[in-house]
C-alpha positions in Angstrom: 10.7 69.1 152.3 10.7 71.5 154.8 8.0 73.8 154.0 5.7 71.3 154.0 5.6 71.9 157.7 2.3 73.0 158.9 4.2 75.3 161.2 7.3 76.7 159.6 8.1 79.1 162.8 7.9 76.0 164.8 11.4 74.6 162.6 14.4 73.4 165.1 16.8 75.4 163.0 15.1 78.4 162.9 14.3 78.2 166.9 18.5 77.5 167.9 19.0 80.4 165.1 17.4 82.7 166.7 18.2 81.8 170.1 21.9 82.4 169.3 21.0 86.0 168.5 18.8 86.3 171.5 22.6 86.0 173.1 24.6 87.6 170.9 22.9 90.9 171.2 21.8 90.4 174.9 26.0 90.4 175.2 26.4 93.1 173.1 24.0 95.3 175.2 25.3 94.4 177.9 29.1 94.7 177.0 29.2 98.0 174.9 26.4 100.0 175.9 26.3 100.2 179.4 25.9 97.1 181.5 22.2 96.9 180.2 20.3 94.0 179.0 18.2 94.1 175.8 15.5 91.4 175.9 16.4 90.3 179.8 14.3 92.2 182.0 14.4 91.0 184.9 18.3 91.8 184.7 17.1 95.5 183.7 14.9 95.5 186.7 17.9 94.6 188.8 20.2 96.8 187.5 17.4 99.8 187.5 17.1 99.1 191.4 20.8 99.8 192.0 20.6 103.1 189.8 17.7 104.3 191.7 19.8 103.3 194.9 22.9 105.1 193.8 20.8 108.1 192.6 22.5 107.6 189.0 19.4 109.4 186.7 20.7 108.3 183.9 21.3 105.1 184.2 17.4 104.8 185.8 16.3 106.7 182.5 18.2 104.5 180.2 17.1 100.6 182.0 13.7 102.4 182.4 13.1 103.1 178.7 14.8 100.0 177.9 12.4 97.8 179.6 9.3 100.2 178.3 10.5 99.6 174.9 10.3 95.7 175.4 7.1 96.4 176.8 6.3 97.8 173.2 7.8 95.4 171.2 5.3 92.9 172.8 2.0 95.0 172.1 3.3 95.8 168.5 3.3 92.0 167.5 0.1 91.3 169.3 -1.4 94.8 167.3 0.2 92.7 163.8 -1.3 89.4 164.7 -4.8 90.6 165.2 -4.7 92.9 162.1 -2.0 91.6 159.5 -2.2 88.1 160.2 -6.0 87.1 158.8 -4.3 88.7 155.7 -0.5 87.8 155.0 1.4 84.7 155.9 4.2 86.3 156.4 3.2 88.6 159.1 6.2 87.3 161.2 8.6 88.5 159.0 7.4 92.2 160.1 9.5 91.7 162.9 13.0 90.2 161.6 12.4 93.4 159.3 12.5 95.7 162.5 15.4 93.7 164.0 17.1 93.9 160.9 17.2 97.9 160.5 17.6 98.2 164.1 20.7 96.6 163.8 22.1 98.0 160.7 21.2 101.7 162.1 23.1 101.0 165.4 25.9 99.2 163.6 26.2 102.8 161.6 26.1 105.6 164.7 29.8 106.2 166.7 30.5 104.6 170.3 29.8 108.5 171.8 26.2 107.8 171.0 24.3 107.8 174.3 23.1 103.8 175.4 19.5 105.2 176.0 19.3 106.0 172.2 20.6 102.3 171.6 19.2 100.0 173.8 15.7 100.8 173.6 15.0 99.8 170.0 17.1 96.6 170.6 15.5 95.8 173.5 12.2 96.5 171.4 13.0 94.4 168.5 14.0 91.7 171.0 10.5 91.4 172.6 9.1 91.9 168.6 11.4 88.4 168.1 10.2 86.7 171.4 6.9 87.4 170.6 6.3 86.4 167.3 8.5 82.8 167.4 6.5 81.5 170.1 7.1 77.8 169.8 9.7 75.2 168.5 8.6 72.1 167.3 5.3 72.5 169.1 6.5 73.2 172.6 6.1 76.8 174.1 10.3 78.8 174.2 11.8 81.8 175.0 14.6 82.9 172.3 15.8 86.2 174.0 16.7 84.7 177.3 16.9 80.8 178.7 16.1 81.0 182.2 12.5 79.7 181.2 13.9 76.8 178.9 16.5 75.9 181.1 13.8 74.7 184.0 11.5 73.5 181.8 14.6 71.4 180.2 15.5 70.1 184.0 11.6 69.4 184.2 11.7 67.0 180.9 14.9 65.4 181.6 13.4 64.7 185.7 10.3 62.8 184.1 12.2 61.3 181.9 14.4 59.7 184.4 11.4 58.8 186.8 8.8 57.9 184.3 10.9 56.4 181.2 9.1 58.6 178.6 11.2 59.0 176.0 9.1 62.0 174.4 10.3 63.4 177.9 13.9 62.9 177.1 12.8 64.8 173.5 11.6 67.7 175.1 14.5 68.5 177.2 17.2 68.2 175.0 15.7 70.5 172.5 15.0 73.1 175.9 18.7 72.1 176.6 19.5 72.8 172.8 18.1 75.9 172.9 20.0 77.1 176.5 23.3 76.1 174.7 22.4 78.1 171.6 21.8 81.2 173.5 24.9 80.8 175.2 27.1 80.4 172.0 25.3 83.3 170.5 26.6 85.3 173.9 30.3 83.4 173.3 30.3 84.4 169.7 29.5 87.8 170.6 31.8 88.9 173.3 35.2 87.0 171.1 33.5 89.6 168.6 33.3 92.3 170.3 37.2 92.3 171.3 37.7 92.9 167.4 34.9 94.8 166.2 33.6 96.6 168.9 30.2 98.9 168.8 30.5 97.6 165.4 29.8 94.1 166.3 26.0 94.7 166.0 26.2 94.3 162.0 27.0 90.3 162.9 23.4 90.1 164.6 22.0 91.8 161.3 24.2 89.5 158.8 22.2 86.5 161.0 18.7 87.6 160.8 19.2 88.1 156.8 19.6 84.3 156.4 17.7 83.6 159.0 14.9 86.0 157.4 15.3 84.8 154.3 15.6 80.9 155.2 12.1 81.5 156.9 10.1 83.0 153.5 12.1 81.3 151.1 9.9 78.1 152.5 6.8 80.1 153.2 6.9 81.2 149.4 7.9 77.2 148.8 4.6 76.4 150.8 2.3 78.7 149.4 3.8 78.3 146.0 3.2 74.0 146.4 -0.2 74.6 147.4 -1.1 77.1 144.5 0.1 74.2 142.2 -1.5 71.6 144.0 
């Protein structure tokens, strides 16, 4: 049974899920509103440098507040996991919530609205994501960008090939998993987007409901087995 996983953050399926909407809405960002990215900041940094260079103030508003939102998103989970954690299980959840009405929200307002009012709380929930899904099956990811997994994949798969570990091999193909994930989710986004448009967004939010609800459906399973038992 599933929930009968110590760690039920740490699930394969629930890492790769949310990876793919690390890309998707990294490609929606980056594609409808204005060339920015919502959880890659080092992109944003990047892309500030060449407003600030071309004297474009609102673009430097826009990537600025963008990457202090992310900025926010981080301190928020770290403010729930010292105080909401010691009391609720499902303190993770708090931020697949925020992601969720984000999402729904920005799925709601025209194209006219301006991309400072939209990528900020993406890029927000994105950091919330990153933050609180820490680790897949007990090794350290990133699920709103993949330059991280990607060298720490090419790392596994070199000792592998020198040293014949096969918990080596392991490793990197679930980093390797996860890069392709992201990817897709980035695929997936931009075929979407020459359909749907701004409007694309409310894919990401259908994702995080099961996703969401996949996650505490076994953390009520778990809780509920050990009540019993």
């Amino acid at each position: 049974m599933r929930y009968n996983s110590n760690h039920i953050f740490q699930l394969r399926e629930i890492g790769l899920s949310l990876s793919f909407v690390g890309g998707f809405i990294d490609a929606y960002t980056f594609v409808q509103r204005g060339g920015v990215l919502a959880a890659g900041q080092t992109g944003n940094l990047i892309f500030l440098s060449v407003s600030i260079a071309q004297r474009d103030i609102l673009g430097i508003f826009t990537k600025l507040v963008t990457i202090l939102s992310f900025m926010l998103g981080v301190a928020l989970v770290q403010v729930f996991r010292v105080k909401v954690k010691p009391h609720s299980h499902y303190w993770r959840s708090l931020s697949l919530i925020a992601e969720l009405i984000a999402c729904i929200i920005i799925a709601l307002l025209p194209k006219s609205i301006p991309n400072y009012w939209i990528t900020p709380p993406l890029a927000l929930v994105m950091a919330m994501q990153n933050t609180s899904f820490t680790h897949i099956i007990g090794r350290g990811y990133n699920n709103v960008f993949s330059t991280g997994n990607l060298q720490k994949g090419i790392i596994s798969v070199t000792n592998f090939l020198m040293l014949h570990d096969r918990k080596q091999l392991t490793t990197g193909t679930v980093y390797f998993e996860l890069v392709l994930s992201f990817g897709f989710g980035a695929v997936f986004s931009a075929l979407f987007q020459n359909v749907f448009h701004t409007y694309t967004i409310i894919i990401a939010a259908l994702l995080i409901i099961i996703i969401g609800g996949y996650y505490n459906y076994l953390l009520y399973q778990r809780q509920k087995n050990e009540n019993v038992t």
